[in-house]
C-alpha positions in Angstrom: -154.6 -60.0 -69.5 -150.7 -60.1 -69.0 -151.3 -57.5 -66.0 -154.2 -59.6 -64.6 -151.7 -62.3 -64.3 -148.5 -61.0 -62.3 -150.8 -59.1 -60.2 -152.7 -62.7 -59.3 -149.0 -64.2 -59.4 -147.7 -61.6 -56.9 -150.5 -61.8 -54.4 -150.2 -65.6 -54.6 -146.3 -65.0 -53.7 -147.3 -62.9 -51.0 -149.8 -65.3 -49.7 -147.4 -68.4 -49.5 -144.5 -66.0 -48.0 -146.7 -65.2 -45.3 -147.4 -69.3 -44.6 -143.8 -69.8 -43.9 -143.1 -66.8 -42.3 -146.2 -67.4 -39.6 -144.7 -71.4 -39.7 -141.5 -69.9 -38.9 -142.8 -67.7 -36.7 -144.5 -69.8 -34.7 -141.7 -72.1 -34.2 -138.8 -70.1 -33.6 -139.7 -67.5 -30.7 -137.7 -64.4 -31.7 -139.1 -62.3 -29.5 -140.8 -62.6 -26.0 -143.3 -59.3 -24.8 -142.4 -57.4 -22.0 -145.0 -57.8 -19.7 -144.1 -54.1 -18.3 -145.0 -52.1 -21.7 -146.4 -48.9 -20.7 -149.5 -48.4 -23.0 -148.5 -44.5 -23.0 -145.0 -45.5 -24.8 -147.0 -47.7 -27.1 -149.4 -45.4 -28.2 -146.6 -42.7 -28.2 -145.0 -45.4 -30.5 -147.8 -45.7 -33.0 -148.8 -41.6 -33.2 -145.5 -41.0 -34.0 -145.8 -43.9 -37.2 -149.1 -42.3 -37.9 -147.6 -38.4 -38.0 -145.0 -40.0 -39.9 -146.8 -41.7 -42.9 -149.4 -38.7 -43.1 -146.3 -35.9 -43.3 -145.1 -38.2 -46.4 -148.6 -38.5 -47.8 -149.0 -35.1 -48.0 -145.4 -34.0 -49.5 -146.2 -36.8 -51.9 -149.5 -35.5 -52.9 -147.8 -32.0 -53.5 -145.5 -32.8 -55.5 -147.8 -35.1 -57.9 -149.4 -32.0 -58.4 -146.8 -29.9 -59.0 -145.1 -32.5 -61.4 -148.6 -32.4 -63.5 -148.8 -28.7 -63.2 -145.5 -28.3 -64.5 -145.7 -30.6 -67.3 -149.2 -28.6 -68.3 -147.1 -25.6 -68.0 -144.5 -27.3 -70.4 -147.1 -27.7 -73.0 -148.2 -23.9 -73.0 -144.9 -23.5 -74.3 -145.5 -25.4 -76.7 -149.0 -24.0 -77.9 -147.3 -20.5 -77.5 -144.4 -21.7 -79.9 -147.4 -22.9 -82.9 -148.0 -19.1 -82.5 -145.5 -17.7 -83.3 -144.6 -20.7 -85.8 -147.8 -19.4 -88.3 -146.0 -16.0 -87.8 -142.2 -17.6 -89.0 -143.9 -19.7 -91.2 -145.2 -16.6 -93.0 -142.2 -14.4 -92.7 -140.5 -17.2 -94.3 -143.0 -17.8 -97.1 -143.4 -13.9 -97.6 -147.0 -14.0 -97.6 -149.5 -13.8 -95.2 -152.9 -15.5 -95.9 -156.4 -15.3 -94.3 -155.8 -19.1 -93.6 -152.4 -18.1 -91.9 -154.8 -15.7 -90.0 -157.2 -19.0 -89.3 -154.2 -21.1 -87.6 -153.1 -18.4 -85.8 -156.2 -17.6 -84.3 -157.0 -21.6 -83.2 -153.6 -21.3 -81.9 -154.3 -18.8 -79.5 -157.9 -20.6 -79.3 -155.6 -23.8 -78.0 -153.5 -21.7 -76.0 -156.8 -20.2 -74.0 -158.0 -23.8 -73.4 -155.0 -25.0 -72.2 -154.8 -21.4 -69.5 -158.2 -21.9 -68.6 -157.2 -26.0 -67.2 -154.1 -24.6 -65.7 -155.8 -22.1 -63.7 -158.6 -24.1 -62.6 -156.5 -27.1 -61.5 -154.0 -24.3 -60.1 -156.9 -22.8 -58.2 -158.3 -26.1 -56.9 -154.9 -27.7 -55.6 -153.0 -24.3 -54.4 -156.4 -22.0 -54.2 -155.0 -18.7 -52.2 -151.4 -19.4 -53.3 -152.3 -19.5 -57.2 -154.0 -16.6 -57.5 -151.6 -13.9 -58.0 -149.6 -16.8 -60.1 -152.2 -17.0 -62.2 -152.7 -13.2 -62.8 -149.6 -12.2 -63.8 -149.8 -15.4 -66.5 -153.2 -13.9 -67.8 -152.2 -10.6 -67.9 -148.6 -11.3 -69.8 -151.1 -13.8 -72.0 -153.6 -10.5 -72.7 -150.9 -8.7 -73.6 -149.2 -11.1 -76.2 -152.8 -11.9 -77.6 -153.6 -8.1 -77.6 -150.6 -7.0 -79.4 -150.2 -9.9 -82.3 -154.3 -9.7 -82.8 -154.9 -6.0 -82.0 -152.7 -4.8 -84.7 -152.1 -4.5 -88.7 -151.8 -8.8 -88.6 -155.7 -9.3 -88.4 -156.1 -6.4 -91.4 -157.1 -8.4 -94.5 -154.5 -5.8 -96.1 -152.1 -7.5 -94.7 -150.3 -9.6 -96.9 -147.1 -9.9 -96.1 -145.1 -9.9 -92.6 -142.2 -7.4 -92.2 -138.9 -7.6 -90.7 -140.0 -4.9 -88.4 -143.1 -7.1 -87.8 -141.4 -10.3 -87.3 -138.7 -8.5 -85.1 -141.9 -7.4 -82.7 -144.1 -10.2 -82.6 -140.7 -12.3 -81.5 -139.6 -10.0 -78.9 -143.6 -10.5 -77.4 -143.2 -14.2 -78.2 -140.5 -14.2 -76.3 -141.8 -12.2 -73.3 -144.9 -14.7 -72.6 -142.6 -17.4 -73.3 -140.5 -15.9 -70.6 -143.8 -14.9 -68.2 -144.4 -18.5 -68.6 -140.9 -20.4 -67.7 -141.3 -17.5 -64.7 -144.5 -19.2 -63.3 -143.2 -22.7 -63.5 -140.6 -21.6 -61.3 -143.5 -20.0 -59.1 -144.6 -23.5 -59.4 -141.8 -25.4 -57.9 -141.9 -22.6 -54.8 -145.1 -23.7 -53.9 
């Protein structure tokens, strides 16, 4: 409702200050035409206006996207980080639980989802340009996933996460963290 009314309010505004400026206008000759306008100059004139506003358009439109892709990008790191939360959250509990096995396995669940949008809006808006991008993110992705779910973690023996354990799956944290900040620069090249 408040919305409905300063946009109504504005075009009013915008309605009047075009009344006085055509009164004004109409009354006060500012400028006379040039009866010896080439029509080549003219349309020379207007191309250039036209080139002009579609060159901005088009930067403008780029860098919407990359803005949104970036900020998608921003929260993969943060799905990524709930990963390796369950593991410090366990490390610092000094258990490990089939429901710590549960969150981390909708973790990486959310963290799929989330890859999956990226690289379909990725492919869409950049489609030749994104695909290597994207590869190199899947691959670092596979290997994270691969090593944290491929090993003793998802063992229902495991109870208890390690200081060597801990020490690995946060050096591979940090890698696809890193893979990750990595493609948002990627991002800003394109």
């Amino acid at each position: 409702m408040k919305n409905w009314f300063f946009t109504t309010v504005t075009y009013v505004g915008i309605l009047i200050a075009g009344i006085v400026i055509g009164c004004i206008w109409n009354n006060v000759p500012f400028f006379t035409l040039d009866p010896q306008i080439n029509i080549a100059d003219l349309v020379n004139l207007f191309v250039t206006i036209f080139i002009a506003v579609v060159v901005a358009k088009i930067f403008q439109y780029s860098l919407a996207i990359k803005t949104y892709m970036i900020e998608e990008l921003g929260e993969l790191v943060d799905l990524v980080k709930l990963t390796h939360k369950v593991i410090a959250d366990a490390y610092s509990a000094g258990s490990f639980s089939s429901t710590d096995r549960d969150k981390l396995m909708f973790a990486f669940h959310s963290v799929e989802l989330k890859l999956g949008s990226i690289e379909t809006q990725m492919s869409a808006a950049f489609p030749k340009r994104s695909i290597p991008i994207m590869q190199s993110l899947m691959s670092s992705y596979l290997d994270y996933k691969n090593h944290l779910t491929g090993g003793e973690i998802m063992f229902s023996s495991f109870t208890q996460v390690s200081n060597t354990c801990y020490r690995d799956c946060s050096t591979q944290h940090s890698k696809i963290e890193t893979a990750i900040k990595t493609t948002l620069q990627k991002v800003h090249k394109l």
